[in-house]
C-alpha positions as CSV (number, residue, x, y, z in Angstrom):
1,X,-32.1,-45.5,33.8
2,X,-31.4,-42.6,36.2
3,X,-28.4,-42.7,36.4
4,X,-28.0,-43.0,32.4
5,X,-30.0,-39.6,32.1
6,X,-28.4,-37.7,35.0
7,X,-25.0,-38.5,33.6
8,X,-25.6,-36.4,30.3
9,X,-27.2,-33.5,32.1
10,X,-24.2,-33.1,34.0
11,X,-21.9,-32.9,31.1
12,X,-24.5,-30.4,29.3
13,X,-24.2,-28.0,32.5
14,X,-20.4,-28.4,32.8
15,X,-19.7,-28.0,28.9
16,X,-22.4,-24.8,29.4
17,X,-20.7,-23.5,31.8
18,X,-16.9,-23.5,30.0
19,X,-18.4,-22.1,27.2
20,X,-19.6,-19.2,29.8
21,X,-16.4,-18.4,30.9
22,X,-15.0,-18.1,27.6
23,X,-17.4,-15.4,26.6
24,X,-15.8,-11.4,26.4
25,X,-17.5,-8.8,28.7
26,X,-17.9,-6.2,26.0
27,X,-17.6,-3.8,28.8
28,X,-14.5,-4.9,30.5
29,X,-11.1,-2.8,30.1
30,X,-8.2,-4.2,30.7
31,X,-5.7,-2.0,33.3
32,X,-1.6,-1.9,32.6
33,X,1.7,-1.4,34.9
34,X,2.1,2.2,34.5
35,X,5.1,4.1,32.8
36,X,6.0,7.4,32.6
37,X,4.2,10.0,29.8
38,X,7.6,10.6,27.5
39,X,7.4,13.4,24.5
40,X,9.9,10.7,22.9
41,X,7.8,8.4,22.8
42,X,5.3,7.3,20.2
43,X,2.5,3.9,20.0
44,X,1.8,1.3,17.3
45,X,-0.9,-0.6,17.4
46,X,-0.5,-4.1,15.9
47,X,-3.3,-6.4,15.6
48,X,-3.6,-10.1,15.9
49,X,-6.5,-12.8,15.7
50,X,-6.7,-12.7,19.4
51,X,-4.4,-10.4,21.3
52,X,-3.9,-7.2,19.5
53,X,-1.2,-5.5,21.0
54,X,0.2,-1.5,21.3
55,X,4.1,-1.1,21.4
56,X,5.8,1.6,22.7
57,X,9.2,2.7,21.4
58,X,11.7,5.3,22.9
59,X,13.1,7.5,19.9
60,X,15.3,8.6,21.8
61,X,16.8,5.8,23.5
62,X,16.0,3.8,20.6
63,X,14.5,0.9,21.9
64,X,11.0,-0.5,22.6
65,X,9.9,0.1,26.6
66,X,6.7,-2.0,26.6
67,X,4.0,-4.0,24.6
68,X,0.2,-4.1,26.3
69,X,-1.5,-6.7,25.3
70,X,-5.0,-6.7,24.7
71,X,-6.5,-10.6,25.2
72,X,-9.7,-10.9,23.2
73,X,-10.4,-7.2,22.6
74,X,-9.9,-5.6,19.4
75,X,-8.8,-1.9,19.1
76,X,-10.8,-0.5,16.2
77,X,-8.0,2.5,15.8
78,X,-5.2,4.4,17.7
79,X,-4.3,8.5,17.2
80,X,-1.3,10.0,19.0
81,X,0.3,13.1,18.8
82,X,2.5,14.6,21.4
83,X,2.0,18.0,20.9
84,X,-1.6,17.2,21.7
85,X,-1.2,15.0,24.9
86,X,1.1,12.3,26.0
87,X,-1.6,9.7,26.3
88,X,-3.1,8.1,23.0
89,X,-6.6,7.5,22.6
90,X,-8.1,4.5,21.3
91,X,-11.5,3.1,19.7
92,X,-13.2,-0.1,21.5
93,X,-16.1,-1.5,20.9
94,X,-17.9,1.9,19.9
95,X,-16.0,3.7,22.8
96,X,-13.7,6.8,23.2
97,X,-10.7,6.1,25.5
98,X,-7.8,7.6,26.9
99,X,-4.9,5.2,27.5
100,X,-3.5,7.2,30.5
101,X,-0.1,5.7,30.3
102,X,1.0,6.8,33.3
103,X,-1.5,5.1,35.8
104,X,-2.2,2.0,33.1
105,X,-5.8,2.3,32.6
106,X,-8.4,2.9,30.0
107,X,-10.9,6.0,30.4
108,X,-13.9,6.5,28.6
109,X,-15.0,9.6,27.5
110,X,-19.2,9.8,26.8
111,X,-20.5,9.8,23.2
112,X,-23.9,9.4,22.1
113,X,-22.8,8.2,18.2
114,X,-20.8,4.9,16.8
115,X,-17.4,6.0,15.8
116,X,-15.2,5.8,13.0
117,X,-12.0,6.7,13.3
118,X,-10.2,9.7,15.2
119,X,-8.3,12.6,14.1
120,X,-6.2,15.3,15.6
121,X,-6.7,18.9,14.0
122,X,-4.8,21.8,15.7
123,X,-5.6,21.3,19.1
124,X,-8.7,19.0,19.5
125,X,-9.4,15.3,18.9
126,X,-11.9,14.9,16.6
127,X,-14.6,11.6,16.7
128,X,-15.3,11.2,13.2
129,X,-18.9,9.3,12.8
130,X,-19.7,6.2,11.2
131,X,-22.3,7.9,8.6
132,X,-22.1,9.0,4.9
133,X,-22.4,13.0,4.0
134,X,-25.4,14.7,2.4
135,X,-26.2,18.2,0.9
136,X,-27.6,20.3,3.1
137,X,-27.6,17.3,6.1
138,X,-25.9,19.1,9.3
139,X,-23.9,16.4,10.9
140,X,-22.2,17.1,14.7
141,X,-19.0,15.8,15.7
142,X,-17.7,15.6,19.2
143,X,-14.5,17.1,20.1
144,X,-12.1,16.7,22.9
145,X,-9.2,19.4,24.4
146,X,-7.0,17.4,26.3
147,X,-5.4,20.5,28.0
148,X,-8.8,21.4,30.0
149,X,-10.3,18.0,29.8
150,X,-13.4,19.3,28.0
151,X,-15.4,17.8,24.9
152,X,-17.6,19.9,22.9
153,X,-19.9,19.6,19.5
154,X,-19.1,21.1,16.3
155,X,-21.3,21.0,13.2
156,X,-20.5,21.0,10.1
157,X,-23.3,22.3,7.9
158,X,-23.2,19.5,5.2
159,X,-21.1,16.5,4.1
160,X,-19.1,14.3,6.1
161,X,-15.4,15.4,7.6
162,X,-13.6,12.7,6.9
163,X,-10.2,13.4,8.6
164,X,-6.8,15.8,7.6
165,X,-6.9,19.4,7.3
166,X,-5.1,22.8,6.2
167,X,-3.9,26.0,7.8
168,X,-3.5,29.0,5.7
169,X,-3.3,32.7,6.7
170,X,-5.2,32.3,9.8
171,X,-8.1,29.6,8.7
172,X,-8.6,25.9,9.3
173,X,-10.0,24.2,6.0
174,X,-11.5,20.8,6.2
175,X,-12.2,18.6,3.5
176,X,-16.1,16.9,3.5
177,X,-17.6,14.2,1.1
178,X,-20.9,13.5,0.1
179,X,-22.8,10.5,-0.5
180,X,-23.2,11.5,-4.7
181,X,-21.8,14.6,-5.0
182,X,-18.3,16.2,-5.3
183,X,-16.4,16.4,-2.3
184,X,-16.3,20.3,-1.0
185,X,-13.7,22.3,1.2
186,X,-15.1,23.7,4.7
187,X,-13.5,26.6,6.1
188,X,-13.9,25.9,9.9
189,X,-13.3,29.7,11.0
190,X,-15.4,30.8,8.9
191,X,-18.2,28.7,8.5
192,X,-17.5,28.8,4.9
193,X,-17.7,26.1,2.2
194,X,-15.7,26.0,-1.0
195,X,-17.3,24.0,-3.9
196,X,-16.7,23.7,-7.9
197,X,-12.4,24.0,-6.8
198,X,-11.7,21.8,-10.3
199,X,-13.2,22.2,-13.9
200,X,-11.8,18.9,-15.1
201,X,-13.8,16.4,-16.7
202,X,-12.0,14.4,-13.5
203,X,-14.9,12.8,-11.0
204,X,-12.8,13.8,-7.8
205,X,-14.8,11.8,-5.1
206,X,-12.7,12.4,-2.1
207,X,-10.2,14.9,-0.8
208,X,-6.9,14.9,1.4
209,X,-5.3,17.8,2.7
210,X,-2.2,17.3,4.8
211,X,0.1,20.9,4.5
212,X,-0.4,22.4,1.8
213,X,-0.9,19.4,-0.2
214,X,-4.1,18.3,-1.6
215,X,-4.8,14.6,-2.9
216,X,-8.0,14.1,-5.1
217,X,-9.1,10.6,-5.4
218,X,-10.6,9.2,-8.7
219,X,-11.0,5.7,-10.6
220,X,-9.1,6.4,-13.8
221,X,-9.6,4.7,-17.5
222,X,-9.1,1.3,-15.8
223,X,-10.7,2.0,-12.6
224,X,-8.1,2.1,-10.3
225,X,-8.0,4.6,-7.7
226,X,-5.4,7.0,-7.9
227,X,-4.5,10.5,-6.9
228,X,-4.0,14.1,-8.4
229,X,-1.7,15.6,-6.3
230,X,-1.6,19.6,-6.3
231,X,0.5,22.0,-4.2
232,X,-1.8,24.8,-2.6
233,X,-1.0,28.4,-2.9
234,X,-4.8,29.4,-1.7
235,X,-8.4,28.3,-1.2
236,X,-9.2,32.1,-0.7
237,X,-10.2,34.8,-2.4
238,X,-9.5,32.5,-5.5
239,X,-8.6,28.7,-5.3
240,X,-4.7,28.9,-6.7
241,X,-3.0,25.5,-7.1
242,X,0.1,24.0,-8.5
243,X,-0.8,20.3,-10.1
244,X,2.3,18.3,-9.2
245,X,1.8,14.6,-10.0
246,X,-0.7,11.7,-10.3
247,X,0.0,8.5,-7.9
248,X,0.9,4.9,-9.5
249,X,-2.3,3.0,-9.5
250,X,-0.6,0.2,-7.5
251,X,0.3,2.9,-4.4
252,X,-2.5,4.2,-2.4
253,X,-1.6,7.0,-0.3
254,X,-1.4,7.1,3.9
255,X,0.8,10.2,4.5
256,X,3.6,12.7,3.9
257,X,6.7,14.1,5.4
258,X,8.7,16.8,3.2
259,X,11.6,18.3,3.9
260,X,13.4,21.2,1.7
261,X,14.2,18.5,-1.0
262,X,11.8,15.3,-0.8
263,X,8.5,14.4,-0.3
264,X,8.5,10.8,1.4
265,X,5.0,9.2,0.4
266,X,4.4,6.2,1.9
267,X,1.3,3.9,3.0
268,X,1.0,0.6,4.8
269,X,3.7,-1.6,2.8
270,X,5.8,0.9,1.2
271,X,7.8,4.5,1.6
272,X,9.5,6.3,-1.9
273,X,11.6,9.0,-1.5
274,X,10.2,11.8,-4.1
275,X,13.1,14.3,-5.5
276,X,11.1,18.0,-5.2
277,X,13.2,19.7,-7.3
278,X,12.9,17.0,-10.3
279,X,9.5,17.4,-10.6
280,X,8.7,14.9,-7.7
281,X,10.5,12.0,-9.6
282,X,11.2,8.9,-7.5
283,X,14.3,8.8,-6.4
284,X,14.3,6.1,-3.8
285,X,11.5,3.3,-2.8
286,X,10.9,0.5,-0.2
287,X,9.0,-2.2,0.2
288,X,7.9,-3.0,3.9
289,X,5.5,-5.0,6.1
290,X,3.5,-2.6,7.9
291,X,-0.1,-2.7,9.7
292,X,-2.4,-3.9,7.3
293,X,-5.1,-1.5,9.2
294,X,-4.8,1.0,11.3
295,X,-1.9,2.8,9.3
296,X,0.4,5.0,12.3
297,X,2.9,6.7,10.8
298,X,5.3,9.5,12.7
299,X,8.5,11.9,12.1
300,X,10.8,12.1,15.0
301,X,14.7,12.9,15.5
302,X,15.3,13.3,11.9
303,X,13.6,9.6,11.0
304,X,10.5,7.9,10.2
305,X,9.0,5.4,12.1
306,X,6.3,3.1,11.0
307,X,4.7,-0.4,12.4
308,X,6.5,-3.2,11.8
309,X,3.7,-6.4,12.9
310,X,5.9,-9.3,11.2
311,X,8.7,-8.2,13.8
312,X,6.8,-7.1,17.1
313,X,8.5,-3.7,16.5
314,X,8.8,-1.0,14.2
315,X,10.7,0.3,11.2
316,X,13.3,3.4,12.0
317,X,13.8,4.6,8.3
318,X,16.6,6.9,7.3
319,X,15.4,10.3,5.7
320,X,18.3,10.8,3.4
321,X,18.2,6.8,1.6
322,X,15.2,4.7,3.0
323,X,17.4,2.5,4.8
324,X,16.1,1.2,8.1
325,X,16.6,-0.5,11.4
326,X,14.2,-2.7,13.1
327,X,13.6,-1.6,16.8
328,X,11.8,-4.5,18.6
């Protein structure tokens, strides 16, 4: 009868213990051969049940140099921009880190709030929270210059910043949201905030402001979100505006490139080629497989590049027809 019960309590403890060893230290970072930091280079993040992955692809040599894989960790987002640093910084479970490419490890940089996403305005990454904007709420955001290594707080006096941004005559405007009121412009210079910019009977909800392009999301007649697109002359002294077009319901929006004659809208499975001086009419569209998630999108060496998950690679997409290549 011992040996019947000893038996079983062996198997408990060694099926105990495999489970054990399957288990994630939330805390570990993984470390990577390093290569070198390349302005001609540029990171996708592709994700996968269990080993989400970051490729990097040469524009210049046109080719991909290396894929780090990530076994069991999932990368909540990825921001790079060159001009900013050479290194791109990720989001893992609620942390800030540098992916200093050159060495192949992970740093963490301290911060005292649960992230959202990240987003690069002028010269400083900027930790957007995990929260929802209120009137009159303060909310801080922690910002990071990679040229002196320093972060630093910013408030915003109300609202939530929830990514993109504007440069005119000398001033940074942000757009903020709020929880049940219309989204506002910010003015980072000056502390100012802009409010009331439409008199529509539109229910603008959110803003996007990449150049000088502002997107206004609303649910139209058959509640679909779509955008009104305006071209901005001003926000100041007077709010002066162009309206341009209003996006297909079936299209959401993920970013813009223009040149002197397009405007090449795009998001995670698609890029159309827009004809400027026809009144934005399509002129050219295509249908591809992008990230699903995280949507990384660049403009280098005359083309545009974008994930491309189904192929372990990325799409190289010709400016002048939408055709493309397949770097992997």
């Amino acid at each position: 009868m011992k040996i019947k019960l000893f038996l079983p309590a062996i198997l408990i403890f060694v099926l105990c213990c495999c489970s054990c060893s399957n288990e994630v230290d939330p805390d570990y970072l993984p470390s990577f051969d390093g290569i070198e930091a390349n302005k001609d280079n540029i990171f996708f993040l592709d994700r996968e049940s269990k080993c989400n992955k970051i490729y990097v692809i040469n524009t210049k040599e046109n080719k991909k140099i290396n894929t780090y894989e990530f076994n069991n960790i999932y990368i909540d987002y990825l921001v790079y921009d060159a001009s900013f640093d050479l290194n791109p910084y990720l989001l893992i479970n609620n942390k800030l880190l540098k992916f200093d490419v050159e060495f192949g490890r992970l740093i963490e940089i301290g911060l005292d709030y649960t992230p959202d996403y990240l987003e690069i305005v002028e010269d400083k990454l900027w930790v957007i929270p995990m929260s929802v904007g209120y009137k009159n709420v303060p909310k801080r955001y922690l910002t990071y210059d990679a040229s002196i290594d320093k972060t630093e707080y910013i408030i915003i006096p109300e609202g939530l910043f929830i990514g993109s941004y504007f440069i005119f005559n000398g001033n940074t405007y942000l757009p903020i949201v709020f929880q049940s009121d219309a989204p506002k412009i910010y003015n980072l210079t000056t502390n100012k905030i802009i409010s009331n910019l439409f008199t529509n009977d539109k229910s603008y909800y959110d803003y996007y402001l990449i150049k000088s392009y502002l997107f206004s999301a609303y649910y139209n007649n058959d509640n679909k979100l779509v955008y009104d697109v305006y071209f901005v002359n001003s926000f100041e002294p007077t709010f002066n505006y162009n309206y341009l077009f209003t996006t297909d319901e079936e299209y959401l929006f993920g970013a813009i490139y223009e040149n002197e004659n397009y405007l090449y809208y795009m998001d995670r499975d698609y890029i159309m080629l827009m004809d400027k001086k026809d009144n934005y009419t399509v002129k050219s569209f295509k249908e591809l497989n992008g990230d699903s998630r995280n949507f990384v999108t660049y403009c280098r060496n005359g083309y545009i590049w974008l994930v491309s998950d189904n192929n372990d690679g990325a799409y190289k997409v010709d400016m002048d027809d939408l055709s493309y290549e397949i770097i992997n």
